[in-house]
N, C-alpha and C positions, 0 to 999 in steps of 0.2 A: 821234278817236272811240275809245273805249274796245275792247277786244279783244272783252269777252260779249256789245257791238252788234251789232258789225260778223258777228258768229257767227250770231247771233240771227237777223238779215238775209238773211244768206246762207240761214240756214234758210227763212225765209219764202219766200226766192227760188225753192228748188228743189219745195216743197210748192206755190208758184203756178202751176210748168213743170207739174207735174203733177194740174193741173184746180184745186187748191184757191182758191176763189173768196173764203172768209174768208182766207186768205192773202194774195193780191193787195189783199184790202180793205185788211188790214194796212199793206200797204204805200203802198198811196196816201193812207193816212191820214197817214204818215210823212213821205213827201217831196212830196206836193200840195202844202201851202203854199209850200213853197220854190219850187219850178218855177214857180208863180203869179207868188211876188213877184219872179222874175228877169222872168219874160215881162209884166208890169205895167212895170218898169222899163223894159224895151225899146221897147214899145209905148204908154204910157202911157193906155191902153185898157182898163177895167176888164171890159168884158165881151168884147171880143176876148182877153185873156192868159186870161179864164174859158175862154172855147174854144179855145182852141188848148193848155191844162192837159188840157180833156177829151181833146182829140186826141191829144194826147202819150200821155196813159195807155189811151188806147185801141189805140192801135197797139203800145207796148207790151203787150199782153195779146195782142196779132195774134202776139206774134215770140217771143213765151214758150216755145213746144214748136220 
């Protein structure tokens, strides 16, 4: 992953710790898919890996501050 990503990320991260909700959008717009298609592969459950993606990013938003 490039240097200005990974920067860029880290930015979104600490603007998400502190309440920014287009931040966090940011970032589940980023790594959602991914998280999906590992939890599809495990599960092979399209709408089970769908909720347990929301779960994951919801509880991340829980552990953020």
């Amino acid at each position: 992953m490039p240097d200005g990503m990974e920067d860029d990320e880290h930015g979104l991260l600490i603007q998400a710790q502190q309440g920014s909700v287009e931040a966090f959008g940011e970032l589940y717009e980023r790594f959602a898919p991914a998280v999906f298609r590992f939890l599809y592969s495990q599960l092979d459950s399209k709408q089970d890996a769908e909720d347990l993606t929301a779960d994951v990013f919801f509880r991340v938003w829980q552990a953020l501050p």
